[in-house]
C-alpha positions, 0 to 999 in steps of 0.5 A: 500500500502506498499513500501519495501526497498531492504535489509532493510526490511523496509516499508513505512505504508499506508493503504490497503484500502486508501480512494480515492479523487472525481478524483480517485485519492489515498488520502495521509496518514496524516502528521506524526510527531516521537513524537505522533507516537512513544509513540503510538508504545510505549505505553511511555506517554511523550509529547513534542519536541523528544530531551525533552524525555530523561529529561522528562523520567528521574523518569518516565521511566527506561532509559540505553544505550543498545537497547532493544524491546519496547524502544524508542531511543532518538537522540540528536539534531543534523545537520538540526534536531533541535528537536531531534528524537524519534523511537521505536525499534522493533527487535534486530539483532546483537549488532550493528544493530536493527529495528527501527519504526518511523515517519518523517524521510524519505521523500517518494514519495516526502512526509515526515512525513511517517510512516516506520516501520522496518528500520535499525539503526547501533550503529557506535560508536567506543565503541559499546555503541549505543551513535552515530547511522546511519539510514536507508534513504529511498531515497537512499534506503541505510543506511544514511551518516550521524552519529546521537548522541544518548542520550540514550533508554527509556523503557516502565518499571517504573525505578528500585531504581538505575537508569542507569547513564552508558552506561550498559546493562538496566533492562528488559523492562515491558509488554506492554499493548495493546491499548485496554487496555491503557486509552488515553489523546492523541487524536493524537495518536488515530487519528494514531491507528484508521488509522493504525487498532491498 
């Protein structure tokens, strides 16, 4: 079942084939938290709260301010979001607009920690730097009120002799491996790869 959202090409993730309670009724997809999803879609092997990444990817991971395919976005904590936040980012549109795939944002039907894939996240900062962004909110089925500070992208690419430390354009992300061919500590994120047939 897929539940798309009007001019956001968006959709929440749910099997085609959900397993059905004693009384017919559809089970719910598990509780998803961003981190073990992220680095799932990713292929980013940093573990720990969202808002710990960005330090965690430093040496580790190539990081920059400019979104790029394949990179995972880190909020800041922020508001109620104590943690933090992590989505990887699926399309680029404009300079001010991608797709993002993430967990545990959006309640949907009344349920959070779903998976939606390809939603909309817009750079608002003054500078078109990507430190501050608004995401798709699937209750309103609308880009989200609230403006999120962003500390920067993390690419799934081993970091060049120099690392960022300004808000410029980062070195081109790695290919990515598919999970076929990626060794995995994360039982997690098999749990997440089986259910979604990766």
């Amino acid at each position: 079942m897929a539940i798309a959202a009007s001019g956001a090409s968006a959709r929440a993730v749910f099997p085609d084939t959900a397993a059905l309670n004693a009384d017919s009724s559809v089970l719910m997809p598990p509780y998803l938290q961003c981190v073990p999803y992220a680095r799932q879609v990713s292929g980013i092997q940093i573990y720990g709260d969202a808002w710990t990444w960005w330090t965690q990817a430093e040496g580790r991971y190539a990081r920059g301010y400019r979104p790029k395919v394949g990179a995972v976005m880190a909020l800041r904590p922020h508001g109620n979001s104590r943690l933090g936040h992590v989505a990887a980012v699926s399309r680029i549109i404009d300079s001010r607009t991608i797709l993002i795939r993430h967990a545990n944002w959006s309640p949907i039907n009344g349920r959070r920690g779903q998976i939606e894939d390809n939603v909309r996240a817009i750079d608002v900062s003054p500078g078109n730097d990507w430190s501050m962004v608004r995401i798709w909110y699937a209750p309103i089925q609308a880009i989200g009120g609230s403006e999120w500070p962003v500390q920067g992208f993390i690419y799934p690419a081993k970091p060049g002799r120099s690392e960022m430390t300004s808000r410029s354009a980062p070195p081109a992300p790695a290919r990515m491996q598919s999970a076929g061919q990626r060794r995995s500590k994360d039982p997690i994120a098999d749990i997440i790869g089986k259910k979604m047939g990766w």
